[in-house]
N, C-alpha and C positions, 0 to 999 in steps of 0.2 A: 396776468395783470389783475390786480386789485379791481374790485369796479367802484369802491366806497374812495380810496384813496389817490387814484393814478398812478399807486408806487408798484412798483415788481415786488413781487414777494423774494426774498430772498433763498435759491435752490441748493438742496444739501443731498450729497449723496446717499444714497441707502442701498444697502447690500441687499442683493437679489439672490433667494434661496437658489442656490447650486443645484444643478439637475445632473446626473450622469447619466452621456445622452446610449453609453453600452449598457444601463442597468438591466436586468432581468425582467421579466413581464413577473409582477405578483403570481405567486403560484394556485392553480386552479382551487376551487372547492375540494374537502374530501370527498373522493368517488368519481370524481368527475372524469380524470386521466386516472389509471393503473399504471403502479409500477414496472420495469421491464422485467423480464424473468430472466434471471441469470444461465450464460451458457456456458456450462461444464467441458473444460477439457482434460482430455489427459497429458500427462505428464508427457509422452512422446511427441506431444504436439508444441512444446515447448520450443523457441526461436532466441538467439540471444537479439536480446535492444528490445524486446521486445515487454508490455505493459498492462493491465486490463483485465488478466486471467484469474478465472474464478474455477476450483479444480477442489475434488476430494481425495484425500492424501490420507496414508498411516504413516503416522511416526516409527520408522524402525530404529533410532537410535539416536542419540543424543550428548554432545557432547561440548564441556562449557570453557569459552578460548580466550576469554578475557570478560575479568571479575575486578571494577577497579571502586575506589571509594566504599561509602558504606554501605550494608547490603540493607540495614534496617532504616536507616537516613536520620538515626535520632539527633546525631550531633554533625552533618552535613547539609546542614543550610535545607533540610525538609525533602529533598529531592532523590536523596537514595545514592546508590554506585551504577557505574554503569558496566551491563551485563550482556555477553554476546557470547551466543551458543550456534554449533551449528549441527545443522538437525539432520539426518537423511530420511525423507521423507518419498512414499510410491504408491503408484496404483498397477493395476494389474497390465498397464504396456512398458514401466521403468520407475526411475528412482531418481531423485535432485537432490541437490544439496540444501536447504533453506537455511539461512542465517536469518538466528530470531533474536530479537535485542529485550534487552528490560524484561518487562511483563510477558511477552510473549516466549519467553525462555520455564515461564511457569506451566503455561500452558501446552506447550509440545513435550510431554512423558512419551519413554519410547511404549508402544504399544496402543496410544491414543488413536483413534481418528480424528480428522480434523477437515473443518468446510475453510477453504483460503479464499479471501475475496478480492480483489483488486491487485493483485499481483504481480510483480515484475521481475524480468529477469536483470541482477543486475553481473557486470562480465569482474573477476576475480583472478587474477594472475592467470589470464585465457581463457578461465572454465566459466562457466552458469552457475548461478546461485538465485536461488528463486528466496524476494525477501518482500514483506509487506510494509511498507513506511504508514505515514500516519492517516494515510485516506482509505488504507484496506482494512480488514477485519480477522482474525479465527476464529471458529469458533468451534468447538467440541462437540462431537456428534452421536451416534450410534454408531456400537463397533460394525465394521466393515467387513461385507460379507466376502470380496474380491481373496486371491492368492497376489502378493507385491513381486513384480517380477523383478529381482535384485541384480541381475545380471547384465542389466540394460540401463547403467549410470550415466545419464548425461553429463553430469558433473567431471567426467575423468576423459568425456572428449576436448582437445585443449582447439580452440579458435585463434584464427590472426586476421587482425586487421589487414585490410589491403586497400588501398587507392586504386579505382577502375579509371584508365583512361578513355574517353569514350571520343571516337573520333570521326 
């Protein structure tokens, strides 16, 4: 209430800045937390469904299984064709398949090494295929001192799904 007039002020709603009560805590100062240090596995230790894996790999070969639209993107709407290669990739316990898309089909030459970072397996007419979507990374390394053990493809083991009844 007014104290000059005796009249009610007239009440209007106002929109209250929106909080989101899941946000993240601001992130510390630099220095303050260290980043985690990534833990390397081998290839053998690979799982189907499985997500997260950060491994160092030699490209043994490479090979391009669909090359669609423009490769240059001059006159495709800026964005290019799209490209998928699949790579056979090892370290000295086996060898996977990785299917590499777009850009990352530049980057695995056979004979490369390569750092993989956030990795998952994804499942391929039963087999594994180890492939990096848009949260992982590769990146090119120093050639690798290892022997690739070729004989030990997980890619050519075939998996089946099964329903466990558990009772």
């Amino acid at each position: 209430m007014s104290t000059t007039t005796g009249r009610r002020q007239p009440q209007q709603w106002r929109r209250q800045p929106r909080t989101n009560v899941a946000a993240k805590p601001p992130a510390p100062a630099a220095g303050a937390v260290g980043l985690r240090k990534p833990v390397f596995v081998k290839v053998e230790d690979l799982k189907p469904g499985t997500a997260g894996h950060t491994l160092v790999a030699k490209v043994m070969s490479s090979e391009t299984v669909l090359s669609k639209g423009r490769v240059g993107g001059v006159m495709g709407g800026g964005r290019g064709g799209t490209r998928v290669a699949e790579c056979v990739v090892g370290d000295e316990t086996g060898t996977v398949v990785f299917t590499a898309r777009n850009e990352q089909v530049d980057l695995l030459k056979p004979g490369e090494t390569v750092i993989i970072r956030n990795a998952k397996i994804d499942m391929f007419k039963g087999t594994m295929r180890l492939a990096v979507d848009k949260w992982g990374r590769i990146e090119i390394t120093e050639p690798a001192t290892f022997v690739v053990k070729e004989d030990n493809n997980l890619s050519l083991v075939e998996y089946e799904l099964v329903n466990v009844v558990e009772e």
